[in-house]
PDB file of N, CA, C and O in Angstrom:
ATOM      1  N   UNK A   1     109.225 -30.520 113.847  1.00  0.00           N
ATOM      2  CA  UNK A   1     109.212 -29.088 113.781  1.00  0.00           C
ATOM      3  C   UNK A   1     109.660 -28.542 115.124  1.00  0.00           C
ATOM      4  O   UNK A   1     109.397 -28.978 116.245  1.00  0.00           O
ATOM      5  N   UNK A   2     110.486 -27.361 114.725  1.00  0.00           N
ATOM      6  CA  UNK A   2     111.276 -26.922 116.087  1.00  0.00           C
ATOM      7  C   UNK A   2     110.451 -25.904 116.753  1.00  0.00           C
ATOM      8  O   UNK A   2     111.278 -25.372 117.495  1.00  0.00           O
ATOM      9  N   UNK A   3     109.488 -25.388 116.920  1.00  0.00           N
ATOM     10  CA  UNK A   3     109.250 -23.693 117.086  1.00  0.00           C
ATOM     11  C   UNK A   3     109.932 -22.577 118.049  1.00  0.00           C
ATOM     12  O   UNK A   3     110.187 -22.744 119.242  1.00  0.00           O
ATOM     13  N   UNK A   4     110.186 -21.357 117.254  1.00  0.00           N
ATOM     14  CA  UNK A   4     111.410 -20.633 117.925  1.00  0.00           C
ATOM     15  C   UNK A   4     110.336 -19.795 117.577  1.00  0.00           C
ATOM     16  O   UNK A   4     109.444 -20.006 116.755  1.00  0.00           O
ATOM     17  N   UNK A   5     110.640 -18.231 118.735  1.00  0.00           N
ATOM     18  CA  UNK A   5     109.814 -17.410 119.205  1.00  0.00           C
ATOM     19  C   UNK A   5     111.087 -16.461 119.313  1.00  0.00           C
ATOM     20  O   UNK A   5     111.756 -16.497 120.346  1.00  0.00           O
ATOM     21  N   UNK A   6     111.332 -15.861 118.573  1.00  0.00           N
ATOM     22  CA  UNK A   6     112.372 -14.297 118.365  1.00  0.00           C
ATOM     23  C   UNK A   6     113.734 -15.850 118.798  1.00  0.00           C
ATOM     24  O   UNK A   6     113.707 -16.993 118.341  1.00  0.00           O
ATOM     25  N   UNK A   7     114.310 -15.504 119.363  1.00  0.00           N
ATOM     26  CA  UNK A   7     115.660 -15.774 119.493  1.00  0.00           C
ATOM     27  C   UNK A   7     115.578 -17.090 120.346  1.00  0.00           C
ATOM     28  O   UNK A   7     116.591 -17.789 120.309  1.00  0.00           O
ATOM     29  N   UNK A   8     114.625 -17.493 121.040  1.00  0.00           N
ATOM     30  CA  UNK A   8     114.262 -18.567 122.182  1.00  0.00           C
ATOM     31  C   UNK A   8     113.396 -19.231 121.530  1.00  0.00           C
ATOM     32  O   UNK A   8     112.416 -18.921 120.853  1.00  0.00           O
ATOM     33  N   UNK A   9     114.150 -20.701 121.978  1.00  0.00           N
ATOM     34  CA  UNK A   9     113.389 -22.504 121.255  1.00  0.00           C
ATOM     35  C   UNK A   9     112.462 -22.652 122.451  1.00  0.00           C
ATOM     36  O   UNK A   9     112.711 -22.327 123.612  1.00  0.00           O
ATOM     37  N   UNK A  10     110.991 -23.375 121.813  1.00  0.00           N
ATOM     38  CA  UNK A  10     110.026 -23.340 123.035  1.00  0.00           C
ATOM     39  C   UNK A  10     109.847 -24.762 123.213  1.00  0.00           C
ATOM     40  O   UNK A  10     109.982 -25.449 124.226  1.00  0.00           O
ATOM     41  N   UNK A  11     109.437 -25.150 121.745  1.00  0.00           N
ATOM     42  CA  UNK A  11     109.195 -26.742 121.667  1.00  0.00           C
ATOM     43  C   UNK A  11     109.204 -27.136 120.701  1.00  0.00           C
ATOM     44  O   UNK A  11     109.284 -26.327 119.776  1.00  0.00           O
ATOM     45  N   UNK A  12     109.138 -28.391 120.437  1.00  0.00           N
ATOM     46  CA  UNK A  12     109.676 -29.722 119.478  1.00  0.00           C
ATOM     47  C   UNK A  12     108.217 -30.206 119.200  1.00  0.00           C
ATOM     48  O   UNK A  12     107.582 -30.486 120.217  1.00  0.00           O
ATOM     49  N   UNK A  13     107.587 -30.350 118.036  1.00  0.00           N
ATOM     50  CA  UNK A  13     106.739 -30.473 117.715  1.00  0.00           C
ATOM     51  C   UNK A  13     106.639 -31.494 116.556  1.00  0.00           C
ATOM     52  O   UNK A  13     106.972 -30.967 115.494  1.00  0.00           O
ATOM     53  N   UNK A  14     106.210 -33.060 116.408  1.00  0.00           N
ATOM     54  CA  UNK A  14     106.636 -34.217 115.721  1.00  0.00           C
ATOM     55  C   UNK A  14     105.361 -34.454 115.001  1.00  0.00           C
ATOM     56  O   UNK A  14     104.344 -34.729 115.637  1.00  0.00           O
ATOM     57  N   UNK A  15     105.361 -34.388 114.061  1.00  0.00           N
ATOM     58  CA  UNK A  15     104.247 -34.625 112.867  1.00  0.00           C
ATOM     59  C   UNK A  15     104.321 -35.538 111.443  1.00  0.00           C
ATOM     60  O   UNK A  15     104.999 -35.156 110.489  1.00  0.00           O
ATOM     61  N   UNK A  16     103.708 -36.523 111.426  1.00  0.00           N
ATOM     62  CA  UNK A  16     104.279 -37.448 110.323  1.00  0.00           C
ATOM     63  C   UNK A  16     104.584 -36.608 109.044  1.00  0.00           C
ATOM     64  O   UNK A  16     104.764 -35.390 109.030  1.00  0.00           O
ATOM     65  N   UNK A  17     104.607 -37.213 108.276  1.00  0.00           N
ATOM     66  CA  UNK A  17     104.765 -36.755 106.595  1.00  0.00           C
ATOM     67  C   UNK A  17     103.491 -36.666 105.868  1.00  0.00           C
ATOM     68  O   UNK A  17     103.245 -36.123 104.791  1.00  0.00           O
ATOM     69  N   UNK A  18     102.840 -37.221 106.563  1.00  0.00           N
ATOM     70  CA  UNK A  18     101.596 -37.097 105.472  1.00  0.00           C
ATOM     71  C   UNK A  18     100.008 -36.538 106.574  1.00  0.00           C
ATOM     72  O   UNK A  18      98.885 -36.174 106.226  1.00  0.00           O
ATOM     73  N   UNK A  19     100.655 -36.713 107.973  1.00  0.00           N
ATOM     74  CA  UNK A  19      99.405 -35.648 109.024  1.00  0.00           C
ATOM     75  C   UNK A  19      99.322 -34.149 108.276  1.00  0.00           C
ATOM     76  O   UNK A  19     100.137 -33.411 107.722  1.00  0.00           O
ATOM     77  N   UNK A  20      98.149 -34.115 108.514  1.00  0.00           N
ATOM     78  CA  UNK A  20      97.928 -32.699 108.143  1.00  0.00           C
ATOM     79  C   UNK A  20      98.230 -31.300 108.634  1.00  0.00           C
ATOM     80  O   UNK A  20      97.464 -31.530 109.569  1.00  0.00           O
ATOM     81  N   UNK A  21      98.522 -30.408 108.806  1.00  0.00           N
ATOM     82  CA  UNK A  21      99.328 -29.161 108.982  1.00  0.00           C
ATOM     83  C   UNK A  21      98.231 -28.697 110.168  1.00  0.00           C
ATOM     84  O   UNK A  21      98.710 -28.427 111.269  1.00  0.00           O
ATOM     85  N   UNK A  22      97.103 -28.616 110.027  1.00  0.00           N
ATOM     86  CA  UNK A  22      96.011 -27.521 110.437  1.00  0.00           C
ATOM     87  C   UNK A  22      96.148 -27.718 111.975  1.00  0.00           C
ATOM     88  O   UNK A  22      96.296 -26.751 112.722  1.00  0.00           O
ATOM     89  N   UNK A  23      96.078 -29.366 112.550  1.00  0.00           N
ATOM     90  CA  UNK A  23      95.812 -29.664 114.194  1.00  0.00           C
ATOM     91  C   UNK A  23      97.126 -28.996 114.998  1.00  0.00           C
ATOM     92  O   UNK A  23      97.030 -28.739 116.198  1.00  0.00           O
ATOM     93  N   UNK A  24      98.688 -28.665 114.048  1.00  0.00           N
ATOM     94  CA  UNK A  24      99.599 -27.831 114.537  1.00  0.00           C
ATOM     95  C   UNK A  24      99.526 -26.516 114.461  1.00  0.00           C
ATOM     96  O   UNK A  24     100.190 -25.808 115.218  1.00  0.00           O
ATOM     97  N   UNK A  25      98.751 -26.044 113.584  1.00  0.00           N
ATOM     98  CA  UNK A  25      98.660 -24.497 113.397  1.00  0.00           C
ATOM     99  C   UNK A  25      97.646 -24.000 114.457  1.00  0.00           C
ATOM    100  O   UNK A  25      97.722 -22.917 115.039  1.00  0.00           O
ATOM    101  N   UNK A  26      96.488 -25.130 114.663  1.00  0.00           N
ATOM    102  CA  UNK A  26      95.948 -24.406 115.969  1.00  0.00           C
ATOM    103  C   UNK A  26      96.457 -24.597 117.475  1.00  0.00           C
ATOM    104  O   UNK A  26      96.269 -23.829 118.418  1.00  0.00           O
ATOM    105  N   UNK A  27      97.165 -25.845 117.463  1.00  0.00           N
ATOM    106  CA  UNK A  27      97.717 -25.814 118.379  1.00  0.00           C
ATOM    107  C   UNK A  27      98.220 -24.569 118.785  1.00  0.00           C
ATOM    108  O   UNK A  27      97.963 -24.120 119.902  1.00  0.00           O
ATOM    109  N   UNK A  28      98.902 -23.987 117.985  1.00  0.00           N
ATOM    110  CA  UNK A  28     100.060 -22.433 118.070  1.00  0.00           C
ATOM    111  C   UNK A  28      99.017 -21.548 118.510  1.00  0.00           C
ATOM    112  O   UNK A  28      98.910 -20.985 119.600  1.00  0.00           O
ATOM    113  N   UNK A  29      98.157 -21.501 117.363  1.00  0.00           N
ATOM    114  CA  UNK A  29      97.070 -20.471 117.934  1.00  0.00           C
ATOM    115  C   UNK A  29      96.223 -20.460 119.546  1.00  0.00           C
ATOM    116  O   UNK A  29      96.020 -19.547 120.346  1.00  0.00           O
ATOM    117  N   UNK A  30      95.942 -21.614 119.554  1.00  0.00           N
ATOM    118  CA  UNK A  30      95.602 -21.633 121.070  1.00  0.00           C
ATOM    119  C   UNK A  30      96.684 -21.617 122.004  1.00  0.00           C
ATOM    120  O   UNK A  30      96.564 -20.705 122.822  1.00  0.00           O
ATOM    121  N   UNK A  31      97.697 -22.325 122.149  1.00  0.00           N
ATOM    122  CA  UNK A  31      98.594 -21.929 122.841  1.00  0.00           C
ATOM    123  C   UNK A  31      99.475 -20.446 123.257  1.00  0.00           C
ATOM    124  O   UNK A  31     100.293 -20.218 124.148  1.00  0.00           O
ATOM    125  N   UNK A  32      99.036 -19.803 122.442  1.00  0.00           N
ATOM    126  CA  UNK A  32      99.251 -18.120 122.227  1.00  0.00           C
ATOM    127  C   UNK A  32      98.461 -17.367 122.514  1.00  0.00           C
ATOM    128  O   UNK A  32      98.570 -16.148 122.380  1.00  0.00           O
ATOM    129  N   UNK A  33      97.110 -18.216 123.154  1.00  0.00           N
ATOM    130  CA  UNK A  33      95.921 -17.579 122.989  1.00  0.00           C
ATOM    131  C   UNK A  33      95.417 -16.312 121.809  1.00  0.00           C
ATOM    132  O   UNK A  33      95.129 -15.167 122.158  1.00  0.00           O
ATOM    133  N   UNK A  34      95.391 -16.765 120.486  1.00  0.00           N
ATOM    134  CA  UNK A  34      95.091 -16.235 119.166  1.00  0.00           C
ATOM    135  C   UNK A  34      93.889 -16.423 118.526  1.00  0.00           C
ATOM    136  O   UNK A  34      93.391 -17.512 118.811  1.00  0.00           O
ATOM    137  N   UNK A  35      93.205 -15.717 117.721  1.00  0.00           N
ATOM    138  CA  UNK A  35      92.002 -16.224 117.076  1.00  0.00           C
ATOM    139  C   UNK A  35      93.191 -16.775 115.455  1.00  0.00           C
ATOM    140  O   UNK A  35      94.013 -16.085 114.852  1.00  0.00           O
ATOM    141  N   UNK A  36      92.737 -18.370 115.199  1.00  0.00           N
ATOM    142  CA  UNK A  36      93.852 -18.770 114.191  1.00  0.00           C
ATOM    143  C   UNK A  36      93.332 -17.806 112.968  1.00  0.00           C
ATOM    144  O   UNK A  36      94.145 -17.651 112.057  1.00  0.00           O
ATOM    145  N   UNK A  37      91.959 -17.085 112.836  1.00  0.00           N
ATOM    146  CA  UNK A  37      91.427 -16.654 111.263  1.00  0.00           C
ATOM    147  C   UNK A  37      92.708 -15.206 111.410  1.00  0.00           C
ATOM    148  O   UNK A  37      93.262 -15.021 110.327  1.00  0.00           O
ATOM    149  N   UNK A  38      93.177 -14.284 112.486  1.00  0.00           N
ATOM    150  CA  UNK A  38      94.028 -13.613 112.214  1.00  0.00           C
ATOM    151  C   UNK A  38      95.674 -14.052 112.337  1.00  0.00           C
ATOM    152  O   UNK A  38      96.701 -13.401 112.532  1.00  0.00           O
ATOM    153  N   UNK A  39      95.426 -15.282 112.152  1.00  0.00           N
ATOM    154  CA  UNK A  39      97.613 -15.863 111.623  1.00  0.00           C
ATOM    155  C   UNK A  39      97.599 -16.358 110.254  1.00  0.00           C
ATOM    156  O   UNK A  39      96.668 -16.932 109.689  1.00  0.00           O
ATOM    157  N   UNK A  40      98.896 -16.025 109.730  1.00  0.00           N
ATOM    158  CA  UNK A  40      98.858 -16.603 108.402  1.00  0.00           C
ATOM    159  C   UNK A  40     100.220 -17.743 108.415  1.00  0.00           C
ATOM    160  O   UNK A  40     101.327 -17.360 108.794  1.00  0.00           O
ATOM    161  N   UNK A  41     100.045 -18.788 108.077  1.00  0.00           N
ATOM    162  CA  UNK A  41     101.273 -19.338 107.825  1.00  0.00           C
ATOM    163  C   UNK A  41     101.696 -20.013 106.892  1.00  0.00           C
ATOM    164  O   UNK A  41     101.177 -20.727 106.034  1.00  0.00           O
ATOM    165  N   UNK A  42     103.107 -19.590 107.256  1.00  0.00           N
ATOM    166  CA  UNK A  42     103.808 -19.744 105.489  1.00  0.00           C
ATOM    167  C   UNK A  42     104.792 -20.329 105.172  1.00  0.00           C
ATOM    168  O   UNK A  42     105.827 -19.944 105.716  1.00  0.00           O
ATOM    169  N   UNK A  43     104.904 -21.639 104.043  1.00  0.00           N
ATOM    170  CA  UNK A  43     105.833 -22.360 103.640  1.00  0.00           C
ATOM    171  C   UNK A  43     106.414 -21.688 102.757  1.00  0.00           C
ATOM    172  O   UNK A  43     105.574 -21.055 102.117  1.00  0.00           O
ATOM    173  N   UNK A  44     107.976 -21.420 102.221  1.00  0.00           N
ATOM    174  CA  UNK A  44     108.601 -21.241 101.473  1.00  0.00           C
ATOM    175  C   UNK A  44     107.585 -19.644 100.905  1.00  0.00           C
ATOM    176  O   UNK A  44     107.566 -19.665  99.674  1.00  0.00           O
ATOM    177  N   UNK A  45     106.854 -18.456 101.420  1.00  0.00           N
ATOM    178  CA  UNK A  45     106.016 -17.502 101.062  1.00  0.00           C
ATOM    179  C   UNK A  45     105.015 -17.819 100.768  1.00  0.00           C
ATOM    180  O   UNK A  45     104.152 -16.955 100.613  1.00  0.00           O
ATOM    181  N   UNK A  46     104.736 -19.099 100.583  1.00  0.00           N
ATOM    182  CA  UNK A  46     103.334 -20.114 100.384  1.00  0.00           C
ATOM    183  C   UNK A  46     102.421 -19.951 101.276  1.00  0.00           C
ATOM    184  O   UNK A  46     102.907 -20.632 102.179  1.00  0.00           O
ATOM    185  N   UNK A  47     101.420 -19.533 101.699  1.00  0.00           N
ATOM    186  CA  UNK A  47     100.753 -19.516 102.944  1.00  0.00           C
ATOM    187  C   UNK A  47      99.683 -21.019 102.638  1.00  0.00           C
ATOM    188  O   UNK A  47      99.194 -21.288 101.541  1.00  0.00           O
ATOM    189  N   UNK A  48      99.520 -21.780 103.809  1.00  0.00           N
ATOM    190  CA  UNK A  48      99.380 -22.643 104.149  1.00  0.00           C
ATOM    191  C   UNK A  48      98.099 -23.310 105.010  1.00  0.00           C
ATOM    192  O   UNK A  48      97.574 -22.477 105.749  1.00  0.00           O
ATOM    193  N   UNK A  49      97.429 -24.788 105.066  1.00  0.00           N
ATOM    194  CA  UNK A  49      96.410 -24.633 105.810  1.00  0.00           C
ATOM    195  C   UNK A  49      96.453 -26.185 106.469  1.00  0.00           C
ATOM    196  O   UNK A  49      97.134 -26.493 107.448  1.00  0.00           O
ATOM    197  N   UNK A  50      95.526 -27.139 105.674  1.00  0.00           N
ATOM    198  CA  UNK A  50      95.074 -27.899 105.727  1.00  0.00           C
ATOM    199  C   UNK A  50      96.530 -29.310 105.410  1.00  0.00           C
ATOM    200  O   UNK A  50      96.781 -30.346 106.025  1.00  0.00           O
ATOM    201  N   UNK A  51      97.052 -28.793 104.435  1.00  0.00           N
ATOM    202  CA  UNK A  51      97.846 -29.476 103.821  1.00  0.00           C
ATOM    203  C   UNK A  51      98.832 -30.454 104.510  1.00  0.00           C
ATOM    204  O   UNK A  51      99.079 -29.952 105.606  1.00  0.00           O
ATOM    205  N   UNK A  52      99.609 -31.794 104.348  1.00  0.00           N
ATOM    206  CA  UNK A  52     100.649 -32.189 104.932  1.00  0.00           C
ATOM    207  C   UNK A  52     101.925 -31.988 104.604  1.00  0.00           C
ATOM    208  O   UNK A  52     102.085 -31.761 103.404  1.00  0.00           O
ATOM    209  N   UNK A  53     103.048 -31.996 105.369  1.00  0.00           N
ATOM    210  CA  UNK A  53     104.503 -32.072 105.140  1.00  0.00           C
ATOM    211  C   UNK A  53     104.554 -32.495 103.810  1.00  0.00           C
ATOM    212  O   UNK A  53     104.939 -31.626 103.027  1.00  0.00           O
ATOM    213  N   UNK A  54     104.188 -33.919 103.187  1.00  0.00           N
ATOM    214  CA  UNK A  54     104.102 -34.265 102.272  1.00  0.00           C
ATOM    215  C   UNK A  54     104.094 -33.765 100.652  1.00  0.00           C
ATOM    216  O   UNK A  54     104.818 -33.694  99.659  1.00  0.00           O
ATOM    217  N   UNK A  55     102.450 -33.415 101.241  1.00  0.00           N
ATOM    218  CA  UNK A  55     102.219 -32.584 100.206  1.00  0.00           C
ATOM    219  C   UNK A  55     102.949 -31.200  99.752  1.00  0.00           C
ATOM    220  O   UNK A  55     103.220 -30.842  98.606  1.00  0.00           O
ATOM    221  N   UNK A  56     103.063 -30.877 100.341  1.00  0.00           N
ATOM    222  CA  UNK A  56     103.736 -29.247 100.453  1.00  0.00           C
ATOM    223  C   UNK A  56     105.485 -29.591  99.937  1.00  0.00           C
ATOM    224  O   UNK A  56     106.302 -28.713  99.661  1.00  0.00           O
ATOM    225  N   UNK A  57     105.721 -30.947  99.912  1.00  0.00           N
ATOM    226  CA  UNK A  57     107.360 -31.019  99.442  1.00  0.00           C
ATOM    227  C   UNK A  57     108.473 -30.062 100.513  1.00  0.00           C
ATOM    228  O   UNK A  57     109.447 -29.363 100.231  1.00  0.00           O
ATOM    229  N   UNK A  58     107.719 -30.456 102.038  1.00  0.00           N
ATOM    230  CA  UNK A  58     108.654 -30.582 103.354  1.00  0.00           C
ATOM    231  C   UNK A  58     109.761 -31.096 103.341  1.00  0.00           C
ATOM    232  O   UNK A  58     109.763 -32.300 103.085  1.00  0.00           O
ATOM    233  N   UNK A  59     110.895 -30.535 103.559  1.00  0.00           N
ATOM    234  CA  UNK A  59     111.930 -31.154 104.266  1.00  0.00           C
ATOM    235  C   UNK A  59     112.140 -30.664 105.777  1.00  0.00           C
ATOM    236  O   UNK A  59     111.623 -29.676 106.297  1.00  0.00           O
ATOM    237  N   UNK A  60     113.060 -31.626 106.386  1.00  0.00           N
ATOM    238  CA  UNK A  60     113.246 -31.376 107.695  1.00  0.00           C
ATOM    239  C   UNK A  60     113.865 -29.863 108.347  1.00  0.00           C
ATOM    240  O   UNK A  60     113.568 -29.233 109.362  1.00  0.00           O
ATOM    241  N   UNK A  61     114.765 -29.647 107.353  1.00  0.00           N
ATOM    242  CA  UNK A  61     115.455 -27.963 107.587  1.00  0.00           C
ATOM    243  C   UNK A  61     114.407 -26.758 107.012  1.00  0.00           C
ATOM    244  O   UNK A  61     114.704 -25.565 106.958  1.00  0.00           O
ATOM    245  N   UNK A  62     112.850 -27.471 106.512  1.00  0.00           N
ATOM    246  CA  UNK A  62     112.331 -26.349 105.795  1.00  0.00           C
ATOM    247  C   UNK A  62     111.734 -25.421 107.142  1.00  0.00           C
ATOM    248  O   UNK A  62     111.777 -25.965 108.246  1.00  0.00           O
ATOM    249  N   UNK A  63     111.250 -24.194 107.046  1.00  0.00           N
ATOM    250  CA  UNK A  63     110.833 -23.002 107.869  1.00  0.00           C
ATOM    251  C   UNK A  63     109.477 -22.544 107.623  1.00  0.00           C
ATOM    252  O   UNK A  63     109.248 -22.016 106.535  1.00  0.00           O
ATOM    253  N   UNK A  64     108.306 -22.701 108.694  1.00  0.00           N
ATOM    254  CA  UNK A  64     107.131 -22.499 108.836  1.00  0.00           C
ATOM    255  C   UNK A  64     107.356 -20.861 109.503  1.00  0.00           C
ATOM    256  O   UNK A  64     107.973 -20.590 110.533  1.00  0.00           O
ATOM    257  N   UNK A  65     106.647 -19.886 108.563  1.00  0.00           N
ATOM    258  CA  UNK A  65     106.913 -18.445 108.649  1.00  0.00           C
ATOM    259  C   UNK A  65     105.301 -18.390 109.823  1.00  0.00           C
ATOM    260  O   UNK A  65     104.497 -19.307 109.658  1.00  0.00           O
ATOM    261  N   UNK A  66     105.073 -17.623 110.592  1.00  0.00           N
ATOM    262  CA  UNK A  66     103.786 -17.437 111.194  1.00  0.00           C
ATOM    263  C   UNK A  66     103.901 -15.758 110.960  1.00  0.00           C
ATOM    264  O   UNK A  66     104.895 -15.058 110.771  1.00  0.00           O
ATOM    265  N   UNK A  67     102.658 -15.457 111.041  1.00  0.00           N
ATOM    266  CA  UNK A  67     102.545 -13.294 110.982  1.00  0.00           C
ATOM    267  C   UNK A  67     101.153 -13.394 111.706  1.00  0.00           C
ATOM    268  O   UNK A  67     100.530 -14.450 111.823  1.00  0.00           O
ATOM    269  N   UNK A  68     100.828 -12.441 112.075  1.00  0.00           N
ATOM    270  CA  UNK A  68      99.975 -11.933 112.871  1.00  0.00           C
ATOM    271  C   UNK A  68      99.286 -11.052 111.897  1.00  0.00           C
ATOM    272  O   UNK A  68     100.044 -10.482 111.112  1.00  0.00           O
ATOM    273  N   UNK A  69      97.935 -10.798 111.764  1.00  0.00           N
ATOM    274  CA  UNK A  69      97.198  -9.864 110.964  1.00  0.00           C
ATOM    275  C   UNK A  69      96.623  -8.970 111.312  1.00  0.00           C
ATOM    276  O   UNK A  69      95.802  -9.277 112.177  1.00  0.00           O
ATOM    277  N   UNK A  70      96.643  -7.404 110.930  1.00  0.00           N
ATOM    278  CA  UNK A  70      96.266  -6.466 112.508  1.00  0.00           C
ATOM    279  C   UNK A  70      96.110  -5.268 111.333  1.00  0.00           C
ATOM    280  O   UNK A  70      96.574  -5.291 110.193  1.00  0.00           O
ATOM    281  N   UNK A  71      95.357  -4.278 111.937  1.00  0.00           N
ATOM    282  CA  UNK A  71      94.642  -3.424 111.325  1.00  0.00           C
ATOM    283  C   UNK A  71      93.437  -3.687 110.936  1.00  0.00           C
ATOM    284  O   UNK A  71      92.677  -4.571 111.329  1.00  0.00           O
ATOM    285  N   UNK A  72      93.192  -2.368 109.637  1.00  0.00           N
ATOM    286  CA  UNK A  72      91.731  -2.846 109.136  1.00  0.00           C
ATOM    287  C   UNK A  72      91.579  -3.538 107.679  1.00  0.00           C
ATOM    288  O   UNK A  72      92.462  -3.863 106.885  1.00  0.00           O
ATOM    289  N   UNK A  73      90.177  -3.657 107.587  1.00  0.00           N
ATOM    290  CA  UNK A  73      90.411  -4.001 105.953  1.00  0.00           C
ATOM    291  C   UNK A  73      91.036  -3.317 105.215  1.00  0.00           C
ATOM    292  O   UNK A  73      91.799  -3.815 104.387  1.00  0.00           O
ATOM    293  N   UNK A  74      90.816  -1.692 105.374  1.00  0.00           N
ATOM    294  CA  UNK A  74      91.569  -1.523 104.182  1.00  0.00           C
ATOM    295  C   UNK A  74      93.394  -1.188 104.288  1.00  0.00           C
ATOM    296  O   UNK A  74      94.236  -0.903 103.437  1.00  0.00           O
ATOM    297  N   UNK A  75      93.439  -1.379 105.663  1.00  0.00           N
ATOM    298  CA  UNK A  75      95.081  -1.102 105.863  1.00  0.00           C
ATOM    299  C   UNK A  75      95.623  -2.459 106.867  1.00  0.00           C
ATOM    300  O   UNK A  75      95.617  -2.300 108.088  1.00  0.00           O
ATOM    301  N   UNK A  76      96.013  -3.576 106.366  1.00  0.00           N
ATOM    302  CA  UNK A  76      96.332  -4.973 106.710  1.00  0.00           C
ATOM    303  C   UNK A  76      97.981  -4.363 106.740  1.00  0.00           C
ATOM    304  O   UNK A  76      98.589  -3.560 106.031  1.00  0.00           O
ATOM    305  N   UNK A  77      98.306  -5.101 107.816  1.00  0.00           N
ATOM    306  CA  UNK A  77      99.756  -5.256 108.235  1.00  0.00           C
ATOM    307  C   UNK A  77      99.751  -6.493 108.716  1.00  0.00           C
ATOM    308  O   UNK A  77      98.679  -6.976 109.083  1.00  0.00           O
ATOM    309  N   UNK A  78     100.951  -7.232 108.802  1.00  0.00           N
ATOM    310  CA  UNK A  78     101.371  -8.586 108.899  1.00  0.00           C
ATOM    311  C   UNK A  78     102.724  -8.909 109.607  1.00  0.00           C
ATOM    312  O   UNK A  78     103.747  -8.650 108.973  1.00  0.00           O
ATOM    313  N   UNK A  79     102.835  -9.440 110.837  1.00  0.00           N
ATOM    314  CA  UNK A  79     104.046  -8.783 111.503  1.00  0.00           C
ATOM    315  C   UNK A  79     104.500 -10.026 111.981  1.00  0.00           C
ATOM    316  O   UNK A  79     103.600 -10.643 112.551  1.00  0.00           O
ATOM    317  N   UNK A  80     105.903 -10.779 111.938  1.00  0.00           N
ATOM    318  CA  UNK A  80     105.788 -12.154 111.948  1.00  0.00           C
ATOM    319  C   UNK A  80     106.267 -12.559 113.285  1.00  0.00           C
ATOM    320  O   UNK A  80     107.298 -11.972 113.613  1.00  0.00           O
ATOM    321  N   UNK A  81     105.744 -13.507 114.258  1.00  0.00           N
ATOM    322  CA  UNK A  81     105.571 -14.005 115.554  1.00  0.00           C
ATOM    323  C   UNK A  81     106.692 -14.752 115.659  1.00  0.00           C
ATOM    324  O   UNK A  81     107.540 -14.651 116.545  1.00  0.00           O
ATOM    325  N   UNK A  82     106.687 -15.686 114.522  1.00  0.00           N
ATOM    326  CA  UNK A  82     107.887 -16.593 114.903  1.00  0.00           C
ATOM    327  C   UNK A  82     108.448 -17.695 113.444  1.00  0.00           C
ATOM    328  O   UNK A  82     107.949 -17.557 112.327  1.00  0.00           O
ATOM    329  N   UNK A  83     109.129 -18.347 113.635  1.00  0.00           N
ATOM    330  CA  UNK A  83     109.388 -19.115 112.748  1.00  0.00           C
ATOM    331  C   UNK A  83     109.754 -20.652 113.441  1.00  0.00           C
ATOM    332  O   UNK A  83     110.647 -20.964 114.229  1.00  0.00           O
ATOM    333  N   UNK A  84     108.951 -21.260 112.964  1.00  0.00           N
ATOM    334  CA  UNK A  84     108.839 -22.962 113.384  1.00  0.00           C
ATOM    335  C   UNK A  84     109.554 -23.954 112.533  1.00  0.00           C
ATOM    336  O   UNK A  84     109.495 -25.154 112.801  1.00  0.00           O
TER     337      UNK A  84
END
């Protein structure tokens, strides 16, 4: 996994096929300093968690969507950080 941040590549991020998704998603989150319960991320509009490459029917060119969650309960906006 590549992760790109608007227009700029940050890092290269190598995860088997069948590791699970979650120890990279917090990675992001801590590295961004984020609480991960407000990111959502998303395979193919799929939002995503626990799951592996595998499972999820990953390919190498596929695109991990990230959004940010902001407002309140009753007015949620979702604004997307980056694509990995």
């Amino acid at each position: 996994m590549t992760e790109v941040y608007g227009a700029a590549q940050f890092d290269e991020m190598n995860l088997g096929e069948d590791q699970p998704l979650l120890p990279i998603l917090q990675s992001y989150a801590n590295r961004y300093n984020m609480n991960i319960d407000k990111l959502r991320f998303l395979v193919d509009g799929e939002r995503i968690g626990s799951q592996s490459p595998k499972s999820l029917g990953m390919e190498s060119e596929d695109v991990l969507d990230v959004f940010f969650e902001q407002g309140t309960q009753d007015s949620v906006q979702y604004h997307r950080l980056c694509r990995m």
